[in-house]
C-alpha positions as CSV (number, residue, x, y, z in Angstrom):
1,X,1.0,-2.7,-18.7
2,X,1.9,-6.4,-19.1
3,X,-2.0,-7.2,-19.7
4,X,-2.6,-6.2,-22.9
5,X,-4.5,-7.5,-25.9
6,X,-2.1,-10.5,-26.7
7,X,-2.4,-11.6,-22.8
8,X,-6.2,-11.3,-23.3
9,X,-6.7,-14.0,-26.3
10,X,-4.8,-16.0,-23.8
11,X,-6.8,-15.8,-21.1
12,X,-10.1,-16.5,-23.4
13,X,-8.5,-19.3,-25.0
14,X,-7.6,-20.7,-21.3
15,X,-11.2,-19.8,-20.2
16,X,-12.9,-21.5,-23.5
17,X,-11.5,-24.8,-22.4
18,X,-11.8,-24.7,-19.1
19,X,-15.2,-23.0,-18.1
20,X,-17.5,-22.8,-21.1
21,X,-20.6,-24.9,-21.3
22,X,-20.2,-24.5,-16.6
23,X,-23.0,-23.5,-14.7
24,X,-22.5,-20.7,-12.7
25,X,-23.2,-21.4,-9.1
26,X,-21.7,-18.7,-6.7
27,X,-21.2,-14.7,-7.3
28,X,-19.0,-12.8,-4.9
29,X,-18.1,-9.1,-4.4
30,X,-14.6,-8.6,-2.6
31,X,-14.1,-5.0,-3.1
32,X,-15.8,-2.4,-4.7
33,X,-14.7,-3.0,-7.9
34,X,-13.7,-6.4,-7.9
35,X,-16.1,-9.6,-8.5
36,X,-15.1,-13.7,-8.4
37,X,-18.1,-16.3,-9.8
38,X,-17.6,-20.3,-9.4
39,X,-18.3,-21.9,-12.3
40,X,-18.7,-25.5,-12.2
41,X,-17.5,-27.5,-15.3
42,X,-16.8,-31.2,-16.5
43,X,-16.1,-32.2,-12.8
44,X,-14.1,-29.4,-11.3
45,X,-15.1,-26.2,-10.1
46,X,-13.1,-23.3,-10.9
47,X,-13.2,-19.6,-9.3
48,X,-13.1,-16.8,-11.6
49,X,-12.1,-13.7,-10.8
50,X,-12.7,-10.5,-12.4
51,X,-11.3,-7.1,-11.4
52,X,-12.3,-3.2,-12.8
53,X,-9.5,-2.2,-10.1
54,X,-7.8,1.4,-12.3
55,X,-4.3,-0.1,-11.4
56,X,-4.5,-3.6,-11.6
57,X,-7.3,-4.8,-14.0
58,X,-7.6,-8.2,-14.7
59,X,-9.6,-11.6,-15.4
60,X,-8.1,-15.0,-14.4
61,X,-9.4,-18.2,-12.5
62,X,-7.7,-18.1,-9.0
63,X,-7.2,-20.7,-6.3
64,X,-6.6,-17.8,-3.9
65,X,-8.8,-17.6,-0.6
66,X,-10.9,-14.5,-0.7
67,X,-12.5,-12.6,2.2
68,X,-16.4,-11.8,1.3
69,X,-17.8,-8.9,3.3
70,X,-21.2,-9.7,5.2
71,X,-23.7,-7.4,3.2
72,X,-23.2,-8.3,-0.9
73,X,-23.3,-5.2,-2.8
74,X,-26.1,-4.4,-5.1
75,X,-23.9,-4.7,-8.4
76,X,-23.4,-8.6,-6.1
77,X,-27.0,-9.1,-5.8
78,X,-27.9,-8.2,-9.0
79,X,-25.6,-10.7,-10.9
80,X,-26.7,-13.5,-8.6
81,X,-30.7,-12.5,-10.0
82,X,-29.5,-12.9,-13.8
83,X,-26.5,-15.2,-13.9
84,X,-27.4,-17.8,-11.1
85,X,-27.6,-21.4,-12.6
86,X,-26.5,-20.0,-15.7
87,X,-24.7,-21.6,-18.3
88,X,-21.5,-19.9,-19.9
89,X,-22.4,-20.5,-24.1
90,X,-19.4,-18.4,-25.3
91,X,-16.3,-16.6,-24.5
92,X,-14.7,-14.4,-27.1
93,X,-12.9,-11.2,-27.5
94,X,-13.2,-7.8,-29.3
95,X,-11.0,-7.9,-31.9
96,X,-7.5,-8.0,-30.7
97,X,-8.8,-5.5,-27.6
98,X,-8.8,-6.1,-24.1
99,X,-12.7,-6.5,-23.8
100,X,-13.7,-9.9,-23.1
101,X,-17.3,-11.2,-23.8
102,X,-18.7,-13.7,-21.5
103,X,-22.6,-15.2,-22.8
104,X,-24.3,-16.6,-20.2
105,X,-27.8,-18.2,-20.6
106,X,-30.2,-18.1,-17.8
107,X,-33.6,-18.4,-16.6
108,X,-35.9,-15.1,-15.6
109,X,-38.3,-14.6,-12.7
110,X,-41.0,-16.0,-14.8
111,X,-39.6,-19.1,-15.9
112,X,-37.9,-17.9,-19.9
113,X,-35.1,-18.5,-20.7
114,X,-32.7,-15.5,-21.6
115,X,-29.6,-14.5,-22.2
116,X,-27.5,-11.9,-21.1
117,X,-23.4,-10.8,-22.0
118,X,-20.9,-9.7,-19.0
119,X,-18.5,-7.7,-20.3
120,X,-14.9,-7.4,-19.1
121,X,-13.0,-3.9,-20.4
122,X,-9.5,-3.8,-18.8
123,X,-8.2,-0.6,-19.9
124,X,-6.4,1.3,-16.5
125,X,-8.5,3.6,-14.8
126,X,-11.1,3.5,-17.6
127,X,-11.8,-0.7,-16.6
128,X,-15.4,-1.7,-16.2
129,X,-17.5,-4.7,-15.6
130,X,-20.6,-4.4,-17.2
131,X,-23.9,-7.0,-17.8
132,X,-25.9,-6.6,-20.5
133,X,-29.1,-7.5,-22.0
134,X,-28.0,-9.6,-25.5
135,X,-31.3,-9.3,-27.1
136,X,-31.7,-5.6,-26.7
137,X,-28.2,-4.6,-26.2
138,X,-29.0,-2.7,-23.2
139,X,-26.7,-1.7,-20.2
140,X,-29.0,-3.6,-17.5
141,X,-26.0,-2.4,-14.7
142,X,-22.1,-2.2,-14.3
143,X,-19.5,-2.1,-11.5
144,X,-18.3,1.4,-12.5
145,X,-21.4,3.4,-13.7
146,X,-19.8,6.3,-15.9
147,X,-22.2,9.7,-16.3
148,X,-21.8,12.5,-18.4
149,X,-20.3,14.6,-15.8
150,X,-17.7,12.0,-15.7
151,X,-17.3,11.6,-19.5
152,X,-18.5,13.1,-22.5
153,X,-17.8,10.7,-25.1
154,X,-19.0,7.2,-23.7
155,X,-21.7,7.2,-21.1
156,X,-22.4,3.4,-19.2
157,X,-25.1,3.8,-17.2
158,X,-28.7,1.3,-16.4
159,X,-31.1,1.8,-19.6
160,X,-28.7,3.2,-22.3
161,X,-27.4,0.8,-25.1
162,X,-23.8,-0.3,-25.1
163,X,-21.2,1.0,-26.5
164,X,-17.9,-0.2,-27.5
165,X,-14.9,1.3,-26.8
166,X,-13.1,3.8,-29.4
167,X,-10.3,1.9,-31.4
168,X,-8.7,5.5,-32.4
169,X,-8.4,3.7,-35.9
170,X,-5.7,1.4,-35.0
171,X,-4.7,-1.8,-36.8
172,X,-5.7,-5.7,-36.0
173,X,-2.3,-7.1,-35.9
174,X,-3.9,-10.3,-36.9
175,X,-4.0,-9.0,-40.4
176,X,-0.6,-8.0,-40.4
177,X,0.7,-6.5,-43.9
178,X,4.2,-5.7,-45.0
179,X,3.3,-3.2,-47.2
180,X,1.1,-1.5,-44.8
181,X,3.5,-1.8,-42.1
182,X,5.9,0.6,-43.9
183,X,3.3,2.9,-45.2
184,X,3.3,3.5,-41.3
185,X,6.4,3.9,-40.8
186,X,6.3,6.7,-43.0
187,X,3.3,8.3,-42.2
188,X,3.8,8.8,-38.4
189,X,5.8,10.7,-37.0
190,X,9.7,10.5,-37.1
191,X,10.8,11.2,-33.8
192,X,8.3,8.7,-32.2
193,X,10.5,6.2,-30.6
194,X,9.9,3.1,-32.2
195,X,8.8,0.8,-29.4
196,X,6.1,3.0,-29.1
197,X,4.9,2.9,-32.9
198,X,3.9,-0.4,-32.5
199,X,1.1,-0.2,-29.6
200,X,-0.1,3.7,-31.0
201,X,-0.8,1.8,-34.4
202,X,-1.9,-1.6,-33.8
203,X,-5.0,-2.5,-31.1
204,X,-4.0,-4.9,-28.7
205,X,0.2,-4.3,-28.3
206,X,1.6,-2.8,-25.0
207,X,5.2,-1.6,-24.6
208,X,6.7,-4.5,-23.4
209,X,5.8,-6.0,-27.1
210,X,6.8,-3.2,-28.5
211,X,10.3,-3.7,-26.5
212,X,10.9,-7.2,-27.1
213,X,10.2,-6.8,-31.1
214,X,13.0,-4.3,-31.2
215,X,15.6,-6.4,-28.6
216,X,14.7,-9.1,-31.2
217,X,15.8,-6.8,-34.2
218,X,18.6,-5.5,-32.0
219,X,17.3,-1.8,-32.9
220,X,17.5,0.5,-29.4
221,X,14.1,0.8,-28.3
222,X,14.2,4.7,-28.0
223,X,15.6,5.4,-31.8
224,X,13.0,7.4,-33.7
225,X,11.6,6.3,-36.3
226,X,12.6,8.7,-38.5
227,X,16.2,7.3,-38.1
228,X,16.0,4.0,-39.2
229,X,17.6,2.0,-42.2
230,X,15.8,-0.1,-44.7
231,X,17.4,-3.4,-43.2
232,X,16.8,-2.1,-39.7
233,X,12.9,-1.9,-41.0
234,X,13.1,-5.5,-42.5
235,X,14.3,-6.7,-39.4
236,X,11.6,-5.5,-37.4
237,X,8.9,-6.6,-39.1
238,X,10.3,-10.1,-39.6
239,X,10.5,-10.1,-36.0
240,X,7.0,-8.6,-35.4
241,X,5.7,-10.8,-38.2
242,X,6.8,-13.9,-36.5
243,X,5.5,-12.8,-32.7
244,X,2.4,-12.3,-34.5
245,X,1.8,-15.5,-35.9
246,X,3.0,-17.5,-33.1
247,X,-0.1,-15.7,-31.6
248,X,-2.4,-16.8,-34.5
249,X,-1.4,-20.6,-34.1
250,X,-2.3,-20.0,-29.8
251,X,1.2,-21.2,-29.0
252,X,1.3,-19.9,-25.9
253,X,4.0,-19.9,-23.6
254,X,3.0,-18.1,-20.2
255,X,6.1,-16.4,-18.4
256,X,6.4,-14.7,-15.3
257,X,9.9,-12.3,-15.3
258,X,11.8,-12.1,-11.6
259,X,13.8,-9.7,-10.6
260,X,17.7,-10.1,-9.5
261,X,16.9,-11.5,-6.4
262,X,13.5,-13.6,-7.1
263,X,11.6,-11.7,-4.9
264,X,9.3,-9.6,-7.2
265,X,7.9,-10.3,-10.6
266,X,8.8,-7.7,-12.8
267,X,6.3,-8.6,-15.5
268,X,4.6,-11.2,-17.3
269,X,3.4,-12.3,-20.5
270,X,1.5,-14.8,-23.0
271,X,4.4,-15.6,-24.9
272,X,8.3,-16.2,-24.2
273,X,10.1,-12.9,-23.9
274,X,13.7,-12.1,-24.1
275,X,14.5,-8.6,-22.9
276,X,15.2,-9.6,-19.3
277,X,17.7,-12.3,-20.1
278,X,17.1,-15.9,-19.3
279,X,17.9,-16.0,-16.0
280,X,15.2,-14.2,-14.8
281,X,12.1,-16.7,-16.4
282,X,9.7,-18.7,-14.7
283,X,7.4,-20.6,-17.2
284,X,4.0,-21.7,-16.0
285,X,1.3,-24.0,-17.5
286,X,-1.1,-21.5,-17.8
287,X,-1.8,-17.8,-18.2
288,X,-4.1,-17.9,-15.4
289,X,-1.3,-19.5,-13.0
290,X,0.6,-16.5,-14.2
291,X,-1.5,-13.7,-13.1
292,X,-2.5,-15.3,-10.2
293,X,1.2,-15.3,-8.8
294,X,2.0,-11.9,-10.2
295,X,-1.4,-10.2,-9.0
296,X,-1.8,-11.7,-5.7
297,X,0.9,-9.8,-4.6
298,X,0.7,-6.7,-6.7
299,X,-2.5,-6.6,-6.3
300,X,-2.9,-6.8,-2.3
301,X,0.4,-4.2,-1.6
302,X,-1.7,-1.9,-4.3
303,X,-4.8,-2.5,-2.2
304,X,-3.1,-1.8,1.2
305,X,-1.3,1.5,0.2
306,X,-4.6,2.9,-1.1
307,X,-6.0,2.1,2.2
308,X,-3.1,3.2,4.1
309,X,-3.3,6.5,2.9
310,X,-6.6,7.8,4.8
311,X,-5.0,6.2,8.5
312,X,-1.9,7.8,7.6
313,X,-2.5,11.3,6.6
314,X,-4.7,11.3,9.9
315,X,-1.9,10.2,12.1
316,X,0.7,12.4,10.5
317,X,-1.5,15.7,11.4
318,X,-1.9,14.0,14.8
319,X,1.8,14.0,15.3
320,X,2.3,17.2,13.9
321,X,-0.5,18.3,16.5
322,X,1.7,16.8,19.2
323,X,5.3,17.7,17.5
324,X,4.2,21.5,18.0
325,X,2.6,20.8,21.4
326,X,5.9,19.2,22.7
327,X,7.5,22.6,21.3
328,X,5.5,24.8,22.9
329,X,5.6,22.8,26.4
330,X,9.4,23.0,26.6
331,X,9.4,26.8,25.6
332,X,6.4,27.0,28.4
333,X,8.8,24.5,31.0
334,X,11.9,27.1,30.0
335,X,9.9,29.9,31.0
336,X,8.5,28.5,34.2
337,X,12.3,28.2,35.3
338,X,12.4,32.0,35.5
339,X,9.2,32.5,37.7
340,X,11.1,33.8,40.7
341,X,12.0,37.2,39.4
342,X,8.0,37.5,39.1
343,X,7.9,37.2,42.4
344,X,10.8,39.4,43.3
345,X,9.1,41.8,40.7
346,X,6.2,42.1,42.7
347,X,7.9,41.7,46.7
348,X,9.6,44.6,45.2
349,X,6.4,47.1,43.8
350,X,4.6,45.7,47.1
351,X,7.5,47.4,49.1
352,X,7.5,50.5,47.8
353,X,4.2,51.6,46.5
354,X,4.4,54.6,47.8
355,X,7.5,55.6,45.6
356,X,5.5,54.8,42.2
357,X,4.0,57.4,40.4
358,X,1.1,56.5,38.0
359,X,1.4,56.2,33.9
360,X,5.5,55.0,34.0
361,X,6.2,52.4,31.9
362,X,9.1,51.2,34.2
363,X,10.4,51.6,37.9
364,X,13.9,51.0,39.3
365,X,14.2,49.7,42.7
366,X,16.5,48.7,44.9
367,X,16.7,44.5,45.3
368,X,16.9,44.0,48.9
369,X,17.1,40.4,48.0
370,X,20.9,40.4,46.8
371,X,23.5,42.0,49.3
372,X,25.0,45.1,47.4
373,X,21.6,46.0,47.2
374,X,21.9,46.6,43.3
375,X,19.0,48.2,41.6
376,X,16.7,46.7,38.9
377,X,14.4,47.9,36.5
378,X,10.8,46.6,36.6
379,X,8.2,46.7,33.8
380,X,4.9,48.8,34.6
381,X,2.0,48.2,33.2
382,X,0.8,52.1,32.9
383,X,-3.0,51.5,32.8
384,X,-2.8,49.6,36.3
385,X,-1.7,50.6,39.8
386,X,1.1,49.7,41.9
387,X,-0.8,47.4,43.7
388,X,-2.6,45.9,41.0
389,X,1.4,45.8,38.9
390,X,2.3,43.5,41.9
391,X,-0.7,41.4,41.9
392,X,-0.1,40.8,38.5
393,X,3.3,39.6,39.1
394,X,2.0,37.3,42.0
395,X,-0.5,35.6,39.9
396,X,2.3,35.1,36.9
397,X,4.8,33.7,39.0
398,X,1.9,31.2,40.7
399,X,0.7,30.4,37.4
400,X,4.7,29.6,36.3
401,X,4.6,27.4,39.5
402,X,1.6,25.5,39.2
403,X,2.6,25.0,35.4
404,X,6.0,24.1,36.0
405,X,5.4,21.0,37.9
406,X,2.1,20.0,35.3
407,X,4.7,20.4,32.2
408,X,7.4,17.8,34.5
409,X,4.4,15.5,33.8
410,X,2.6,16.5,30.9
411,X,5.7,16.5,28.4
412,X,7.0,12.5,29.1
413,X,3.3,11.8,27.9
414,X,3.4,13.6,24.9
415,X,7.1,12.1,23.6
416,X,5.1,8.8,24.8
417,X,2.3,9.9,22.2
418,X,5.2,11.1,19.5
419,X,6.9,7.8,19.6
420,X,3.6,5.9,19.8
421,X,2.2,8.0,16.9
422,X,6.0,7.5,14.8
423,X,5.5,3.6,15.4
424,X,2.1,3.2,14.2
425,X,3.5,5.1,10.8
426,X,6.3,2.8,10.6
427,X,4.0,-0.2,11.0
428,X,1.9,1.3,8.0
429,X,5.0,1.5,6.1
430,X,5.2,-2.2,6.2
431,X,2.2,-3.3,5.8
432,X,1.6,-6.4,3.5
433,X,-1.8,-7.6,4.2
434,X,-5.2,-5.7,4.5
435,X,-6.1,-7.5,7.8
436,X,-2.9,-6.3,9.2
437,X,-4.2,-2.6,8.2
438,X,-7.3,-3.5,9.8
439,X,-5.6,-4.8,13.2
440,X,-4.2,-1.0,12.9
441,X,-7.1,0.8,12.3
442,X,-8.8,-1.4,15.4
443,X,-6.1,-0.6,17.3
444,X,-6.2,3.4,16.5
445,X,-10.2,3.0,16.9
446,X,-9.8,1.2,20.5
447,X,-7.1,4.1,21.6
448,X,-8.8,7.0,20.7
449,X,-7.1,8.2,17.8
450,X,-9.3,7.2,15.1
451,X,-13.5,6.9,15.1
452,X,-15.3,3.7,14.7
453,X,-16.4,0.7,15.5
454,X,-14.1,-2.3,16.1
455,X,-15.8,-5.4,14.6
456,X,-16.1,-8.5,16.6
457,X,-14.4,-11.3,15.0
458,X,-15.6,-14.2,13.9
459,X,-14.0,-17.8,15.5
460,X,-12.6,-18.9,12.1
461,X,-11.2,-15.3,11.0
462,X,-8.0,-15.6,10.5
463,X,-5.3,-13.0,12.2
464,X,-1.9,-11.9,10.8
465,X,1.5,-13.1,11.2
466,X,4.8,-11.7,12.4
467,X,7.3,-12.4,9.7
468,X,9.6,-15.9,9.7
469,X,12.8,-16.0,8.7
470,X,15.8,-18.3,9.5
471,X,18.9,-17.3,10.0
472,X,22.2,-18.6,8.2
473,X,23.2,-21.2,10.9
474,X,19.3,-22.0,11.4
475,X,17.9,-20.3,14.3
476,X,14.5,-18.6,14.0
477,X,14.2,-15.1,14.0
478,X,10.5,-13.1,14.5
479,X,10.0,-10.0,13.3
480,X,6.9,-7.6,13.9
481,X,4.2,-5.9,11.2
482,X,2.4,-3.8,13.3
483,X,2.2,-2.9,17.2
484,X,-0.2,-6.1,17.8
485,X,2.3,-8.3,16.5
486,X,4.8,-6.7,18.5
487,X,3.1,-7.3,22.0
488,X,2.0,-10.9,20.6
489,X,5.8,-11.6,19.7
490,X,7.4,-10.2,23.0
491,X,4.7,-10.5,25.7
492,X,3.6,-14.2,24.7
493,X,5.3,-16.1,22.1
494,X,9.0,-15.6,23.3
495,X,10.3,-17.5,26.0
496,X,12.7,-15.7,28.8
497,X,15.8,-17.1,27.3
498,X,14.7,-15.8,23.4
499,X,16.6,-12.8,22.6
500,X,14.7,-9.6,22.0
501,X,16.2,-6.9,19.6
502,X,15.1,-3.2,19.2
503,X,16.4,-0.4,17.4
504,X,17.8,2.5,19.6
505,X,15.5,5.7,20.6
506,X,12.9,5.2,17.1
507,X,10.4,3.2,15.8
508,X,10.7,-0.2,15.2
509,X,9.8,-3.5,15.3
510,X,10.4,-5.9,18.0
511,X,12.4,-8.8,16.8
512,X,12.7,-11.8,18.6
513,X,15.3,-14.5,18.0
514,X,14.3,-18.2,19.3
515,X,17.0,-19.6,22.0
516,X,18.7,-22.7,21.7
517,X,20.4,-24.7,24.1
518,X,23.7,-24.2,22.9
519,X,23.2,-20.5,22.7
520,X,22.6,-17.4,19.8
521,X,25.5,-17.6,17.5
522,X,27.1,-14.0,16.6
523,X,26.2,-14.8,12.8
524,X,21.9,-15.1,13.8
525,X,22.3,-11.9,16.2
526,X,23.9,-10.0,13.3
527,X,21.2,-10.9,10.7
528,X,18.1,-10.3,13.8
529,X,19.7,-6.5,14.2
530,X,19.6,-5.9,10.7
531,X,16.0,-6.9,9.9
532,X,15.2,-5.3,13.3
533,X,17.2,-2.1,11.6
534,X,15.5,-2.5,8.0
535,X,11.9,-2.9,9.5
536,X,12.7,0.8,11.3
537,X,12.3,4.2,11.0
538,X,16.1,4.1,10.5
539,X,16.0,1.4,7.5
540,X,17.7,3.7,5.2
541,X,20.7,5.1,7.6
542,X,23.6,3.1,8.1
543,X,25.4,2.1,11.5
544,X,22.0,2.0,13.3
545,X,22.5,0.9,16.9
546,X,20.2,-2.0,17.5
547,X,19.9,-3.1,21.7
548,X,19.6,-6.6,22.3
549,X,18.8,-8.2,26.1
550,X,17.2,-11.8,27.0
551,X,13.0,-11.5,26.9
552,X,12.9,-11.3,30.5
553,X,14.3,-8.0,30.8
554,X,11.7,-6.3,28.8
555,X,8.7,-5.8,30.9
556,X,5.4,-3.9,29.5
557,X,4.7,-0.8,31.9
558,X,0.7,-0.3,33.3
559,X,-1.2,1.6,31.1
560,X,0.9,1.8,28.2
561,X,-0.1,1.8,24.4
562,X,-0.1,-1.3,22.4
563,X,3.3,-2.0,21.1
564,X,5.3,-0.2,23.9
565,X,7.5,-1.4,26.4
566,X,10.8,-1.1,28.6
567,X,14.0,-3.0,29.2
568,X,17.0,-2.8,30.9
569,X,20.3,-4.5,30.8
570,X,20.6,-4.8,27.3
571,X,23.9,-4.2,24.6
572,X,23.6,-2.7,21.5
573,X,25.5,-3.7,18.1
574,X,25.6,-1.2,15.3
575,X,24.5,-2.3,11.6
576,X,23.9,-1.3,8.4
577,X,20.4,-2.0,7.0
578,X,20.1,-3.4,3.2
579,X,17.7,-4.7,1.5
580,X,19.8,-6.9,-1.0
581,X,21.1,-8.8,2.5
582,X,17.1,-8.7,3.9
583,X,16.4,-10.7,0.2
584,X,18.8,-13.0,0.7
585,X,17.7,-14.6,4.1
586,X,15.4,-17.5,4.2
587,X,11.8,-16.5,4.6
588,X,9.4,-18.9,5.8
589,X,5.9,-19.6,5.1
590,X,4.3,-20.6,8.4
């Protein structure tokens, strides 16, 4: 990961001058394992935020708007009790670790002062935030309380002194030595790839570190170490020697890396990096600017696919439940179509029951319904009579009859169900936001496919948004998350001259493109059927037909889910969806 020891004297040398010697007046709890505090210093009040999340650990002052749920936790409450009107006295770090010391001094219930130590351990799936007493050392709570049963070496649990975490004897690059720095080299092993000596011998370094000293060196990154010269080894640690003192003298230089297309952050880091080329660099003021970009939206898409996965694993064995119903109605429909040789069957034992003997398994008669009179043979059921054989067959073909016309109606209502159940998975699939999850999960709740209850919302709550893009030649295009959007985009917001866009017979979301008096140019209706294609079920087939008719020929039928609807005189235009062409359009911000 990106956040590693280097990163973390960063962020305490950011947080020493920004927040120590503030008074803490606010503590919040936004998930389960994620805390902010508002710290008020010289004149300003700054948010900090702190997560244990196991894929996205992190600590950094924020200007981001959070959502707090209406109960605080108890990990919540009990920070407020100790921290509340406390003043931060110091900020430092564990060595060159990512465990981050906050002392905070506060007063108790009965009016002494006291002081307690919140510490920060962002280490993957392992990260904690835990408060301590400072005089006794003592665990007084933490957001992740770890047992026994969960690990045997270190236990953090209310009661039990603290504990740092295990070093596994590794260097402080701070004290970096050449002549130690070969005896390494020599004592590990020789077919460890070298980018990876450096963070399995000295605390603190991650791999992209351990990468940029070798692209510095110009020494491949997978060579083992076993393989390298003496110059390639002098090169190396000239190049890790002078990362390391940069670090030393605090010359930070916080960088965020793009991708190709500037529309994800690749990484980040406390000091300029090279690897990616220099194209791809956006340099911030601070490292807490830096996180806040790259997590905000790493952070929320991690958040919304962990809670994507309960909705959609139930919805998926819901549509499997009505994949195999549909299945077994056509068989049942194909079979109904052959009910009149039931009855035939039985006009036909009724006829001539004197003629059967008891205990066949068969009978052939003569078919007085056809004109040659041809014979047929007709299975018996050996433990029943004649009589009771025919009544059989009357009952059969009646059921066949009765079930033929229910299936007529039953089996448009279950490919209603399959399509509405396939949209709702597509919507999932593009999900960016948790509220537009939760809009989802209300809707799911509110049709009978989920349990629940569907919380009233407050006045100020805010709701989701379709995306905004604009088109080449400027018109506005409208594209749908999730099946509220959808009905919001094509019931209300569009006008009956706004062109609607679809993609043909599969999920999808409704796109609408914004008329103007001069018309839809052929450029702007090529771009909406792409997006409407990319934000599909078919997003990753090519020549995807795509219908397109004005807004007032889609019409919403009674009863129907959220998200459905019908249209009529529409024309379709075939595209190819891709993503590099989706990147390139102008996305607005409403």
């Amino acid at each position: 990961m990106s956040l590693d020891g280097i990163v973390t004297r960063a962020i305490v040398n950011e947080l020493k001058t920004t927040i120590l010697g503030g008074k803490i007046h606010k503590i919040y709890q936004h998930e389960k394992d994620e805390i902010s505090i508002n710290i008020y210093n010289k004149g300003k009040n700054n948010r900090l935020i702190i997560s244990a999340s196991a894929n996205n650990p992190r600590i950094h002052l924020t200007n981001q708007p959070m959502s707090n749920p209406a109960t605080p936790p108890m990990f919540c409450m009990l920070l407020r009790k100790h921290l509340t009107r406390g003043t931060v006295l110091n900020i430092d770090q564990f060595h060159t670790d990512r465990v981050i010391f906050i002392d905070i001094s506060s007063i108790d219930e009965l009016g002494q002062p006291t002081k307690k130590r919140l510490i920060i351990e962002i280490m993957g799936r392992h990260s904690n935030i835990i408060l301590i007493d400072q005089k006794s050392g003592n665990i007084i709570d933490s957001i992740k309380r770890i047992t026994y049963e969960i690990s045997r070496i270190r236990q953090v649990l209310p009661g039990i002194k603290y504990e740092y975490p295990k070093m596994d004897d590794k260097l402080n690059p701070l004290y970096l030595n050449k002549e130690e720095f070969y005896k390494l080299l020599e004592k590990n092993n020789k077919s460890t790839k070298i980018h990876r000596f450096f963070y399995m011998n000295y605390l603190g370094l991650g791999p992209l570190i351990g990468k940029e000293i070798c692209f510095l060196s110009d020494v491949d990154i997978d060579r083992p170490v076993g393989s390298l010269s003496i110059k390639e080894k002098e090169s190396l640690f000239k190049s890790f020697i002078s990362m390391i003192n940069i670090i030393k003298e605090n010359d930070f230089k916080p960088i965020l890396i793009k991708d190709n297309y500037g529309a994800n952050f690749l990484a980040f880091y406390a000091i300029d990096i090279n690897q990616f080329g220099h194209n791809n660099k956006l340099y911030l003021d601070s490292i807490s600017e830096v996180l806040d970009k790259y997590y905000t939206k790493n952070d929320k898409l991690d958040r919304v696919s962990q809670k994507s996965k309960a909705i959609k694993k139930s919805i998926q064995t819901k549509l499997d439940r009505s994949l195999k119903k549909l299945s077994k109605q056509k068989h049942e429909l194909l079979e109904s179509k052959n009910r009149e040789k039931y009855k035939i069957y039985a006009d036909l034992i009724s006829a001539n029951i004197h003629k059967i003997e008891r205990g066949v398994d068969e009978v052939e008669l003569e078919n007085f319904y056809t004109e040659t009179m041809e014979k047929i043979k007709i299975p018996i059921d050996r433990k029943l009579s004649p009589p009771l054989n025919a009544q059989k067959y009357y009952k059969k073909y009646s059921k066949l009859k009765n079930a033929h016309f229910l299936l007529l109606k039953q089996i448009p209502d279950t490919k209603d169900e399959i399509e509405y159940l396939e949209n709702v998975l597509n919507s999932i699939d593009h999900c960016t936001e948790p509220i537009e999850l939760d809009e989802i999960k209300e809707e799911l709740i509110k049709e009978g496919y989920l349990k629940g209850r569907i919380k009233k919302r407050k006045k100020k709550e805010t709701i989701s948004k379709p995306y905004h893009y604009l088109s080449s030649d400027g018109f506005d295009i409208y594209v749908g998350k999730n099946n509220r959007q959808n009905d919001y985009l094509t019931l209300k917001f569009a006008h009956r001259e706004d062109l609607w866009l679809h993609v043909q017979n599969m999920p999808g979301s409704h796109v609408i493109i914004k008329h103007k008096n001069n018309g839809i140019s052929d450029i702007s209706l090529e771009e909406a059927a792409i997006l409407a294609a990319y934000y599909s079920k078919g997003k990753n087939s090519t020549n995807v037909p795509v219908d397109y008719t004005e807004r007032k020929n889609v019409k919403k039928p009674r009863n129907a889910k959220t998200g459905m609807v019908i249209y009529e005189n529409f024309n379709t235009i075939f595209v190819t969806p891709n993503q590099k062409q989706i990147q390139k359009m102008k996305k607005v911000d409403d």
